[in-house]
C-alpha positions in Angstrom: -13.6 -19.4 5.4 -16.9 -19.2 4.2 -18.9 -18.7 1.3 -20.6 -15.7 2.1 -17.1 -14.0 2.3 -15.9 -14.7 -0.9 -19.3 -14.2 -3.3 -21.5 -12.4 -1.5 -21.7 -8.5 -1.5 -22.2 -6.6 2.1 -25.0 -4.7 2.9 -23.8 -2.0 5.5 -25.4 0.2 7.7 -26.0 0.9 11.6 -28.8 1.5 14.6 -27.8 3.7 17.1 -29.2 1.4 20.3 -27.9 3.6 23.2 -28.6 7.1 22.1 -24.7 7.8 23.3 -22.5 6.5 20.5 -20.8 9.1 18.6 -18.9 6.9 15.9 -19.2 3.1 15.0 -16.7 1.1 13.1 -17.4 -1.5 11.1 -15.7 -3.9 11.4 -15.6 -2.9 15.2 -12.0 -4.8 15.3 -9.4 -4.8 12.7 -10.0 -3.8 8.8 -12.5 -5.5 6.6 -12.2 -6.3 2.8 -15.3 -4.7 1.5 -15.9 -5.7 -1.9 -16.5 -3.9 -4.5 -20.0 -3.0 -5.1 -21.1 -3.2 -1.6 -24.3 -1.3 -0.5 -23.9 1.7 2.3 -27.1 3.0 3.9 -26.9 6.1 6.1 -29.2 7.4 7.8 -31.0 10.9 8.2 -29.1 11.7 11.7 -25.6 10.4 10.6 -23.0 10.7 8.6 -20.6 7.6 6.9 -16.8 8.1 6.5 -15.1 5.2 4.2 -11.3 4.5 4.7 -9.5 2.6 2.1 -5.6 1.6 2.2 -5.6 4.1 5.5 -7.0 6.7 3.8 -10.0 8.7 4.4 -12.2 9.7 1.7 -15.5 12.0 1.8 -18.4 11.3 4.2 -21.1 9.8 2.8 -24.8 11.9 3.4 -28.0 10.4 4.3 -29.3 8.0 1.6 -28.1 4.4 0.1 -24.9 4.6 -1.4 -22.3 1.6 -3.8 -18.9 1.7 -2.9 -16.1 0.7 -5.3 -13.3 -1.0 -4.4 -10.7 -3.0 -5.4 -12.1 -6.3 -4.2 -13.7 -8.7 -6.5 -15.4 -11.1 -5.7 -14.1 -14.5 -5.5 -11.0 -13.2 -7.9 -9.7 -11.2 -5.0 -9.4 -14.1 -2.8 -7.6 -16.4 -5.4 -5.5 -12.9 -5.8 -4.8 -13.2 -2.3 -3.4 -16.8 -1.7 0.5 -15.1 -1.1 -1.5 -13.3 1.7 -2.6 -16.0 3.4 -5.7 -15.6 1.6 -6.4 -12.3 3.5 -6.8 -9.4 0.6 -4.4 -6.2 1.2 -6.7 -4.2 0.3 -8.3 -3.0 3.0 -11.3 -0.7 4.3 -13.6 0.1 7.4 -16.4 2.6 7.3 -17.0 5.0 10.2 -20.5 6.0 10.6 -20.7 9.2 12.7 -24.1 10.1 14.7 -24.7 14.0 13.9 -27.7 14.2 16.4 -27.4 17.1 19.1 -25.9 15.1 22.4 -27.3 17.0 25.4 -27.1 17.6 29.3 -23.4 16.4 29.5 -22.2 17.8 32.8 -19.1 20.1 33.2 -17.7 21.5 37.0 -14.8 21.8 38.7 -13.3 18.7 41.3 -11.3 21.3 42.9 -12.0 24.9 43.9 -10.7 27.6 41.9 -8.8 30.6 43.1 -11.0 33.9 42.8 -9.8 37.3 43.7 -12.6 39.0 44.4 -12.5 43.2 45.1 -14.4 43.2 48.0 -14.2 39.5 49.8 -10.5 39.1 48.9 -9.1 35.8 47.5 -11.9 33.2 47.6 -12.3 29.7 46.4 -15.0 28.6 44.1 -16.9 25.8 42.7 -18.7 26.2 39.5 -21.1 23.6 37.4 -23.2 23.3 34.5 -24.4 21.3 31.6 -22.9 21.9 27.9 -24.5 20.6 24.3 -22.3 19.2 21.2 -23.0 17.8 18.1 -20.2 16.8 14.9 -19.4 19.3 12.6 -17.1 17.7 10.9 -16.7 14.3 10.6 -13.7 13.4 9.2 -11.7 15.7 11.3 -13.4 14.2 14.3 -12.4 11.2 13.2 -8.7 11.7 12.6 -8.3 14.1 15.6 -10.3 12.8 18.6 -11.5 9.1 17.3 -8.2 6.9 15.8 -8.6 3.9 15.3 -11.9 3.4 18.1 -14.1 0.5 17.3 -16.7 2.7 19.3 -16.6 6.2 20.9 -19.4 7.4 23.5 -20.1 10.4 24.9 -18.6 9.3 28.3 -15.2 9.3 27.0 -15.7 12.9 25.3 -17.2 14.4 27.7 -13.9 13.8 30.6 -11.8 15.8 28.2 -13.9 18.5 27.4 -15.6 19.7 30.6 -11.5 20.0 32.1 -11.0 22.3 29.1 -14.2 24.1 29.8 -12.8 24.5 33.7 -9.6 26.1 32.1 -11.4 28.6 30.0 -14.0 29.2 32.8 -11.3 30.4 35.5 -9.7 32.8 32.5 -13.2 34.2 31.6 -14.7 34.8 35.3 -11.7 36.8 36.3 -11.8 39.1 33.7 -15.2 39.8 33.1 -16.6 39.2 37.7 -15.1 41.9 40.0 -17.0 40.5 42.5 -19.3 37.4 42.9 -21.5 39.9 45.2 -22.5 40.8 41.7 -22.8 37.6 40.5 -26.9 36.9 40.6 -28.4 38.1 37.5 -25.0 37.9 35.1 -25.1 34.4 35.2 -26.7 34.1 30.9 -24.0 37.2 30.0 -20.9 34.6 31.6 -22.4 31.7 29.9 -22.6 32.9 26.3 -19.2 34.5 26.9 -17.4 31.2 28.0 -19.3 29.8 24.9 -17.4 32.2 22.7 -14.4 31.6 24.1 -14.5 27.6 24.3 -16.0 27.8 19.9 -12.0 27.3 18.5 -11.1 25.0 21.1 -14.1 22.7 20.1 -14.2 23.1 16.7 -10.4 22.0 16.1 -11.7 18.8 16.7 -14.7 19.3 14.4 -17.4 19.6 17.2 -19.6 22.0 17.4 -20.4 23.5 21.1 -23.9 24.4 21.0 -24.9 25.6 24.1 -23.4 26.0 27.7 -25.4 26.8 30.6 -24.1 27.7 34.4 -26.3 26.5 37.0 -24.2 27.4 39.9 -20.9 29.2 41.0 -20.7 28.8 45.0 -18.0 30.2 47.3 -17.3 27.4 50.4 -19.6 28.2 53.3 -17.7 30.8 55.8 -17.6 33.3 52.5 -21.4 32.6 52.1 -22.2 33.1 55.8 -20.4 36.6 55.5 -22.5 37.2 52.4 -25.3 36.3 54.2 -24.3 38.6 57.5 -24.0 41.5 55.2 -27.1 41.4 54.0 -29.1 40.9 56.9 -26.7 43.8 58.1 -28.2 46.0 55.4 -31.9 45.3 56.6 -30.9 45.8 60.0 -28.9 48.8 59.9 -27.4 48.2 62.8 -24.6 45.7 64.0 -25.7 45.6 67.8 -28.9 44.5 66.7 -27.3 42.0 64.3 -25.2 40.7 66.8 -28.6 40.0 69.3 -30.1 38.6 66.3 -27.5 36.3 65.6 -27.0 34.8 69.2 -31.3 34.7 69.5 -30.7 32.4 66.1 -28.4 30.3 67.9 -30.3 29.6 71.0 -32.9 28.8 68.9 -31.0 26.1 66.8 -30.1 25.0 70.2 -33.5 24.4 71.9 -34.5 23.1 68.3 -31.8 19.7 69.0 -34.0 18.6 71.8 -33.1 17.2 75.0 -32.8 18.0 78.4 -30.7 20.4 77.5 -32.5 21.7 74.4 -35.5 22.4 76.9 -33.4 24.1 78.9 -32.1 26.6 76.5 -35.2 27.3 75.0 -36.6 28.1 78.4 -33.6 30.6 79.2 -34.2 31.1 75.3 -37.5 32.6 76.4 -36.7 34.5 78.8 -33.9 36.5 77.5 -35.3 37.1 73.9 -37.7 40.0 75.2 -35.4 41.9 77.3 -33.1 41.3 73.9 -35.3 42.3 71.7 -36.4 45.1 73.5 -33.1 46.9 73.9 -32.5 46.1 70.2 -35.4 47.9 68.5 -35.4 50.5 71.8 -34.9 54.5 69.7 -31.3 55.7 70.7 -30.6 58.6 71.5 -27.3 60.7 70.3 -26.5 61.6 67.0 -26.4 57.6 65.4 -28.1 54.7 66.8 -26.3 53.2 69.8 -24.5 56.5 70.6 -24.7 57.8 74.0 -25.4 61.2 74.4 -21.9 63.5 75.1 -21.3 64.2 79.1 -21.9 67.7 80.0 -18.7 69.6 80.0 -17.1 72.6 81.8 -14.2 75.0 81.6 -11.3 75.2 84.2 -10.9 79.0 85.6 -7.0 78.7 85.7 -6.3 76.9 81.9 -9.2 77.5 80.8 -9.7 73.3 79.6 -13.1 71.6 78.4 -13.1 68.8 81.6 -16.1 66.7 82.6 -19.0 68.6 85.1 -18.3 65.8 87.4 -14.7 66.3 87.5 -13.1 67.4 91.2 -9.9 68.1 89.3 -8.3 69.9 86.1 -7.1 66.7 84.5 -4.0 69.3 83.1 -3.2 71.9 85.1 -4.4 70.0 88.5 -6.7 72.6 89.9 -8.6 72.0 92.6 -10.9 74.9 92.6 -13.4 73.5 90.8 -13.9 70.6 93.6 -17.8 69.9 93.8 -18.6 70.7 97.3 -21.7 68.7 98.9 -24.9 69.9 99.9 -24.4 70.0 103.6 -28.3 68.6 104.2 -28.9 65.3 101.9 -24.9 64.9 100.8 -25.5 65.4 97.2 -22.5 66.8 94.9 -23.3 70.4 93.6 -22.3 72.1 90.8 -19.4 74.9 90.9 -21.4 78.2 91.8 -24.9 76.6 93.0 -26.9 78.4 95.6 -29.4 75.8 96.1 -29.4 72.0 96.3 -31.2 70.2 93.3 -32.2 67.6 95.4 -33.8 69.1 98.8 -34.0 72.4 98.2 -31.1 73.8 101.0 -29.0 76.7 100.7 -25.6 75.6 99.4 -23.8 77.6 101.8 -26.1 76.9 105.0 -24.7 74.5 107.7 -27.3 72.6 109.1 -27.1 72.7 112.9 -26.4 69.4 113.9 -29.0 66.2 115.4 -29.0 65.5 119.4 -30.0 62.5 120.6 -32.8 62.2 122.5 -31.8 59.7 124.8 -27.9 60.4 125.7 -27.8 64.2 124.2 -24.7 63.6 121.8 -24.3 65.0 118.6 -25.0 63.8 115.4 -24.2 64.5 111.3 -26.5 66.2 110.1 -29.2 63.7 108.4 -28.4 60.6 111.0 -31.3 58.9 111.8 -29.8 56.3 114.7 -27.3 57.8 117.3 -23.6 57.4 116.8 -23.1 56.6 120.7 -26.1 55.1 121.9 -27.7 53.4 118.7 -31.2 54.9 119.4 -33.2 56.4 116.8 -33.0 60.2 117.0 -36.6 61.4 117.6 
């Protein structure tokens, strides 16, 4: 035992070294038997909390402060012999740092279940960065603290960012329809969730002062169908998406070098133009890539909208309407044409036919090698 125990008075008081202590006992194990009379300095960015006989009395402000106990010195210890010498009256003092602890990081291990109105039921991943600081320090104490010779910010900040991640999954799907409206709303979420998470904190006696979101992300097949809808809106057009899409891919592909990467970007090459060019090539019809409507006519027995090219009445089976051939060059003719389109004969006139000059037979009209002899008809 020695002297200093039993005569002198303590002086008490405590440097933050770290930066990331929230309380310090002192002791920092067990109880003490501060006498009576002992000197507490606090300083401007803490706060001092003095329990005697397990109880907690008021914190002690910045400045240099006596305390009174029970302990005398050198009486209490001859007091004390049926003790073992160890005075019951007992006391620690808790000094609390009430600076403004920054950047400690909240976000989710897992992803969250969103359902979003357009995309359906998606999972996300959100993160940030929150500030606290003590409010109340004797609440802090008894609620979160015990009996702690020394609490840091590392073993707050576990607890808190999981029931940030609870609140954060209430508050996103009830204020986010859709995280295609996400950009831009990211502030207006953040104070919102702050809001929300201000009882849960301060039940504890901390005060939340600020919480930012840096990112919410969908996984990465939801973002590449973000990302294919809006090149579709600059495109306008899903063919031309589609060719854009597989020209990207080729490209990535000649990009990974090689034999075969030289390869692919040579047939890369050469298909990208012709690509490109049917892309980007004005359509006809009513909407881009539309073909124009086939020409149509009317059957003169049901009187049905068929095809110009038809031979036959796809309802009523007429054969009327069968396109007869121009009887010079073989090319079909409409139903009622006088001339051919092509050469210029009368639909109705039978070319005489060819004779060969070499073994007189006859020939279609047209032939230009005999169909006996195999000469050429003169």
């Amino acid at each position: 035992m020695g002297l200093d125990n039993i005569i002198f008075l303590e002086v008490i008081e405590w440097f933050d070294k770290t930066g990331q202590d929230i309380v310090y006992r002192i002791p920092q194990k067990g109880s003490g038997e501060i006498k009576f009379g002992a000197q507490l300095t606090v300083r401007e960015n803490q706060a001092a909390v003095m329990f005697y006989q397990g109880h907690a009395g008021d914190a002690f402000g910045a400045g240099r402060h006596t305390l009174k106990t029970a302990n005398i010195p050198i009486l209490t210890k001859i007091l004390s012999i049926p003790w073992a010498m160890t005075s019951p009256l007992r006391a620690e003092v808790y000094f609390v740092n009430m600076k403004v602890f920054t950047d400690l990081k909240w976000g989710t291990r897992d992803p969250v279940a969103f359902k979003d109105s357009e995309l359906g039921l998606v999972r996300l991943r959100a993160f940030g960065v929150f500030n606290i600081q003590v409010a109340q320090p004797v609440l802090f104490i008894n609620s979160l603290v015990g009996t702690m010779g020394k609490y840091t910010t590392d073993k707050i900040e576990d607890y808190l960012k999981s029931v940030i991640v609870s609140r954060f999954n209430d508050h996103l799907g009830e204020n986010l329809d859709s995280i295609l409206n996400l950009p831009g709303r990211y502030n207006e979420i953040s104070e919102g969730l702050q809001k929300r998470l201000h009882e849960d904190f301060s039940r504890f006696g901390l005060n939340l002062q600020n919480l930012y979101i840096t990112s919410i992300t969908p996984p990465p097949e939801v973002q590449e169908a973000i990302d294919d809808r809006s090149r579709l809106s600059v495109v306008k057009d899903l063919d031309s998406l589609v060719k854009m899409k597989a020209a990207m891919a080729m490209e990535k592909a000649a990009d990974s070098g090689g034999a075969a990467g030289s390869g692919v970007g040579m047939g890369m090459g050469l298909m990208m133009p012709a690509m490109f060019a049917d892309a980007f090539r004005p359509q006809s019809g009513i909407g881009a890539g539309i073909a124009p409507a086939p020409q149509r006519t009317e059957c003169p027995d049901c009187h049905n909208p068929i095809p110009l090219e038809s031979r036959f009445c796809p309802l009523c089976g007429h054969q009327q309407i069968v396109l007869h051939q121009c009887a010079n060059c073989g090319k079909n003719l409409v139903p009622n044409a006088k001339f051919c389109s092509r050469c210029g004969h009368h639909a109705d006139e039978k070319p005489a036919p060819r004779l060969c000059s070499n073994c007189r037979a006859e020939n279609l009209p047209g032939a230009t090698f005999c169909n006996q002899c195999g000469e050429k008809i003169e």
